[in-house]
C-alpha positions as a Markdown table, in Angstrom:
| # | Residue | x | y | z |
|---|---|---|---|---|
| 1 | Unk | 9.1 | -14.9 | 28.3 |
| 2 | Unk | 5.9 | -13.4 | 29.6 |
| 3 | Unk | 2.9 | -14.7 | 27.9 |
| 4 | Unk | 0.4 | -12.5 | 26.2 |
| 5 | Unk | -3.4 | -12.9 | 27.5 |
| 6 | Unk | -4.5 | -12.7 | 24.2 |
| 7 | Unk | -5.8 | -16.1 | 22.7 |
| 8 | Unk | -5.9 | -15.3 | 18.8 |
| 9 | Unk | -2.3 | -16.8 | 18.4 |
| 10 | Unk | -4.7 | -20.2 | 18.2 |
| 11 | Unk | -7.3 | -18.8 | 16.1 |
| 12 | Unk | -4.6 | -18.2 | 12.9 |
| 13 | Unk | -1.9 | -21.0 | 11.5 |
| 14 | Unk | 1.6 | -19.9 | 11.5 |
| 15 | Unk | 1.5 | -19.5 | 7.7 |
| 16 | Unk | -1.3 | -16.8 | 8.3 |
| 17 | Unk | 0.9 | -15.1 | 10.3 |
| 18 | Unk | 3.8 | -15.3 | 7.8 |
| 19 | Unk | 1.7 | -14.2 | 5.0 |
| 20 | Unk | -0.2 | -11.4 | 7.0 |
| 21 | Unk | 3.8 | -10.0 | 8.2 |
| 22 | Unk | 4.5 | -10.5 | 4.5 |
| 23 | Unk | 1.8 | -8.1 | 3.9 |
| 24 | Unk | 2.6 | -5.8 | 6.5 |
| 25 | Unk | 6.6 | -5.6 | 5.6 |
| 26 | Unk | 5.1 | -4.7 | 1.6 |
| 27 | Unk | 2.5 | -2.2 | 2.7 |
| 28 | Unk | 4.9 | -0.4 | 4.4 |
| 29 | Unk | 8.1 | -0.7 | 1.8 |
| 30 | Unk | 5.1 | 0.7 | -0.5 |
| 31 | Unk | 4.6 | 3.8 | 1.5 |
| 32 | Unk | 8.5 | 4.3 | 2.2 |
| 33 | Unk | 8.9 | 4.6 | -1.8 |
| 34 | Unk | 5.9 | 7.0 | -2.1 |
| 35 | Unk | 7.4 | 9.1 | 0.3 |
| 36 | Unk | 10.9 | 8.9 | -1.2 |
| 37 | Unk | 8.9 | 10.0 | -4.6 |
| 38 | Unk | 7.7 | 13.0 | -2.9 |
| 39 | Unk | 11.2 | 13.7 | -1.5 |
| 40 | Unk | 12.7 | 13.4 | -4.7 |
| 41 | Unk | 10.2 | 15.7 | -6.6 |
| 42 | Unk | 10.4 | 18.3 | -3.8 |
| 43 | Unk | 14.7 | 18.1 | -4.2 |
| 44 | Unk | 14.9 | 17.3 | -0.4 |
| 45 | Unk | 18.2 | 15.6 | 0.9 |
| 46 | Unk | 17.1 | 12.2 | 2.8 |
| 47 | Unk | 17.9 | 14.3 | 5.7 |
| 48 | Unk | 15.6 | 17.2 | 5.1 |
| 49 | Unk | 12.7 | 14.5 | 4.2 |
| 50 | Unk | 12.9 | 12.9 | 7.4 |
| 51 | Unk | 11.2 | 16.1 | 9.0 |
| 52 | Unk | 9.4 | 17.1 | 6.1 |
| 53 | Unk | 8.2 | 14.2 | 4.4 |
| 54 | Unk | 7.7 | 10.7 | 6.5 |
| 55 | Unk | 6.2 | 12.4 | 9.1 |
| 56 | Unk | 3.3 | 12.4 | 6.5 |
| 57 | Unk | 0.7 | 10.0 | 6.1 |
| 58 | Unk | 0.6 | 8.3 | 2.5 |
| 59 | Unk | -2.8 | 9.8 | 2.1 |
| 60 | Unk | -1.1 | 13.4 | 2.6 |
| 61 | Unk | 1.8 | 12.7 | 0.5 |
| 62 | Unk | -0.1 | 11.4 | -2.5 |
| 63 | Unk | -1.8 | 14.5 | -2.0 |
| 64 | Unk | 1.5 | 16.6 | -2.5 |
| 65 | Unk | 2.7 | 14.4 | -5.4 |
| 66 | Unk | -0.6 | 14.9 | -7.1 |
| 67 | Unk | -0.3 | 19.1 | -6.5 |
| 68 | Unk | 3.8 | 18.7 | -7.8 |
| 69 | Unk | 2.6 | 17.0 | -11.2 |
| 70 | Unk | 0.9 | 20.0 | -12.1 |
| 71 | Unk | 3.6 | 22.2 | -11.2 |
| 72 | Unk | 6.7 | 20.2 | -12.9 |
| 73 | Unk | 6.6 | 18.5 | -16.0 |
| 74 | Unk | 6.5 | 14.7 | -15.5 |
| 75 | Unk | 7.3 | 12.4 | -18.1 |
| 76 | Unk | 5.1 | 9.8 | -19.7 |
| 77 | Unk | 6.9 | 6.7 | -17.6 |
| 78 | Unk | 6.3 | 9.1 | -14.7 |
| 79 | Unk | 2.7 | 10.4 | -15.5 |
| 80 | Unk | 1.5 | 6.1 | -16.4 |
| 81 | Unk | 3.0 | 4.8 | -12.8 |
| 82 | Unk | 1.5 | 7.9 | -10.9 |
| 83 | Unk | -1.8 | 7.1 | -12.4 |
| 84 | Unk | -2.0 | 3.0 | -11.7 |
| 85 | Unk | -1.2 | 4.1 | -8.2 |
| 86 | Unk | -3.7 | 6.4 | -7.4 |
| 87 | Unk | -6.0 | 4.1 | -9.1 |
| 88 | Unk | -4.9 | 1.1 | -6.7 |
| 89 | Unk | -4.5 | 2.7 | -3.3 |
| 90 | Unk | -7.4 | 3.1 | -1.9 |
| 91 | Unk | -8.2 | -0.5 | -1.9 |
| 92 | Unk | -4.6 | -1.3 | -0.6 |
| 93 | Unk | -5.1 | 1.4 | 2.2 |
| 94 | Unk | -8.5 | -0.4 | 3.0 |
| 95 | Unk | -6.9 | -3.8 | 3.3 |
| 96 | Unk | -3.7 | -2.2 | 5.3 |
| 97 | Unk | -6.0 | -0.4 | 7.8 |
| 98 | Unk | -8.6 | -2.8 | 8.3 |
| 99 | Unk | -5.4 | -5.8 | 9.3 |
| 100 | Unk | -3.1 | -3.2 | 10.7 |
| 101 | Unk | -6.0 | -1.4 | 13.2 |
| 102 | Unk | -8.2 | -4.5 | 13.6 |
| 103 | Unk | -9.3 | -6.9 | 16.0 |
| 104 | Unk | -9.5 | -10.6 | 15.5 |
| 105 | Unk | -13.2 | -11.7 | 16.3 |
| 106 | Unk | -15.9 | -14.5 | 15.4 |
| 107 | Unk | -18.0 | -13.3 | 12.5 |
| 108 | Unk | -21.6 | -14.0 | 12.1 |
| 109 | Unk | -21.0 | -17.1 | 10.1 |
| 110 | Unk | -18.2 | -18.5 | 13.2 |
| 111 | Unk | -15.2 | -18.1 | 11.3 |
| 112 | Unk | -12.5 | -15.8 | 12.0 |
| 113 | Unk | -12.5 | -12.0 | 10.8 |
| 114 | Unk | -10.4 | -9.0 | 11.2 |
| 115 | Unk | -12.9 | -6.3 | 12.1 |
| 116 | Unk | -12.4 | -2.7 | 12.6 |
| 117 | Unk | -14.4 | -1.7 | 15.0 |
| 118 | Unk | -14.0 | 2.6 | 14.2 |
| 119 | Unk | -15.2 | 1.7 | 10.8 |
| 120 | Unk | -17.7 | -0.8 | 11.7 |
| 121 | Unk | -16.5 | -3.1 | 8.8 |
| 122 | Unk | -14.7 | -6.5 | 9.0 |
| 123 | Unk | -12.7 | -8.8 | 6.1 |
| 124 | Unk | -12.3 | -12.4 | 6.1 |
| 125 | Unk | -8.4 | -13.8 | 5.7 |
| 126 | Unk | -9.3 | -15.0 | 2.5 |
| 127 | Unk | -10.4 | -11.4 | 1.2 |
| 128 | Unk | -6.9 | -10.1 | 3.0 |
| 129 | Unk | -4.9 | -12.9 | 1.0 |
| 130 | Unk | -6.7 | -11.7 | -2.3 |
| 131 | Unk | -5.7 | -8.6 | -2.4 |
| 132 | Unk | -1.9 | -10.1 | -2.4 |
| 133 | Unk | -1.3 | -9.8 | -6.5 |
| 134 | Unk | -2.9 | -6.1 | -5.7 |
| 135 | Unk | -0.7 | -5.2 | -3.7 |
| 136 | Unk | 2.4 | -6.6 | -5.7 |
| 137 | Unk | 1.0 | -4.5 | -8.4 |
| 138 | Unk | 1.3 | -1.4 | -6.2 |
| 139 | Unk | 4.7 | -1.9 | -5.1 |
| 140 | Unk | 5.8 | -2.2 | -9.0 |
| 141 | Unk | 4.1 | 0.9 | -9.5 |
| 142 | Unk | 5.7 | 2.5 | -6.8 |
| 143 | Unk | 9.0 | 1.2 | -8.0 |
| 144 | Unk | 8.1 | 2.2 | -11.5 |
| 145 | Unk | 7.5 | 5.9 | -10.0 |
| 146 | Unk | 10.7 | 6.4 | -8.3 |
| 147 | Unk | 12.4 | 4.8 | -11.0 |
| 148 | Unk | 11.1 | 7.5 | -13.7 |
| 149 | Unk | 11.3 | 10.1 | -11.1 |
| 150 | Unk | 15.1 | 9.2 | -11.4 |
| 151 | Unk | 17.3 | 6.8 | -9.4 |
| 152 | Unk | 20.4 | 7.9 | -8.0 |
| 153 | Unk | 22.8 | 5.5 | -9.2 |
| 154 | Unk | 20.5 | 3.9 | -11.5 |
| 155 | Unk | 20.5 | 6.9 | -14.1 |
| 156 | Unk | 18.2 | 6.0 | -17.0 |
| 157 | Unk | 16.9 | 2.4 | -15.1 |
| 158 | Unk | 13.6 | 2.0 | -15.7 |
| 159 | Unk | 11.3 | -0.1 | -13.8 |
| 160 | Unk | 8.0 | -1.3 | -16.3 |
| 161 | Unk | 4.2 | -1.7 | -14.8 |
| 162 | Unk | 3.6 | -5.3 | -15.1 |
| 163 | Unk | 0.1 | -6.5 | -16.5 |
| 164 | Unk | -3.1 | -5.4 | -13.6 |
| 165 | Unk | -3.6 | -7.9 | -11.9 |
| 166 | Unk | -7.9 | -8.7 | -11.8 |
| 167 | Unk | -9.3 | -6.3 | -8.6 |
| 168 | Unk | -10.7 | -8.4 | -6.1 |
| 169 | Unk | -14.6 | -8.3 | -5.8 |
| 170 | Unk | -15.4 | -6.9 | -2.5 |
| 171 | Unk | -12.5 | -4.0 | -4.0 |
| 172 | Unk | -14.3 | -3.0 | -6.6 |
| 173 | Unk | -16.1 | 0.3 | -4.8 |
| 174 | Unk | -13.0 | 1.8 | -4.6 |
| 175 | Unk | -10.9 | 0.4 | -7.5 |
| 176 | Unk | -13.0 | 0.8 | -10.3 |
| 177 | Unk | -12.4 | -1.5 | -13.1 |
| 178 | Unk | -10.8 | 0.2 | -16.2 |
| 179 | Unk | -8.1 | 0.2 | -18.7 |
């Protein structure tokens, strides 16, 4: 196998990089259900959302799902899960780009740091691993979304928010806390 001239493979323990593909693997499974949502509410066949809907970004189709729930008539379940996810993804979509897009560098205190160089910001591992419960939480919303949006073979199934989980401190900007 031809090695890599990178040297961060020292720099982070194999359980970092367990927990950090962990993180990866939900962040996307998160995105693949939003889009299903938006498939679902526009009554496309898996088919037809290929080209019309995953080619989105998750930004663009929480965009579209917002415009739909003013056009259809969600129900409550519906209306509750769509809310706690809006409220939680922009501080998921800060952790998942600033891992997914950054560099592994020294910070100004010598330990490690994922920094994003286009965005001129950097997180720690242990502000990355907080945001774990966070991300949970968004993935049961998710779940909860499709699930009131209706599940083929699953008619009637519901899927229930758990308790919010406490929004990590450097989240707060872009989480605000509330009920």
């Amino acid at each position: 196998m031809l090695e890599t001239p990178f040297i961060f493979q020292n720099q982070l323990t194999p359980f970092d990089f367990q927990r950090l593909g962990e993180l990866s693997l939900r962040w996307s499974h998160i995105e693949h259900i939003i889009g299903n949502c938006l498939r679902v509410m526009l009554r496309l066949s898996p088919e037809e959302a290929i080209v019309a809907v995953f080619p989105l970004g998750l930004e663009q189709r929480l965009k579209l799902i917002r415009k739909l729930k003013k056009l259809s008539s969600l129900n409550q379940e519906a209306l509750d899960a769509l809310a706690q996810l809006e409220h939680v993804m922009p501080g998921i979509q800060f952790v998942r780009n600033s891992v997914a897009h950054a560099i592994l560098i020294r910070g100004d205190d010598g330990d490690q740091v994922f920094h994003l160089r286009s965005k001129k910001r950097s997180l720690t591992k242990d502000e990355i691993f907080s945001s774990e419960e966070l991300t949970n939480y968004a993935a049961h919303a998710a779940l909860s979304l499709r699930y009131a949006l209706g599940m083929k073979g699953h008619e009637g199934a519901r899927h229930p928010l758990p308790e919010k989980p406490a929004i990590p401190e450097f989240l707060r900007e872009m989480i605000p806390i509330r009920n």
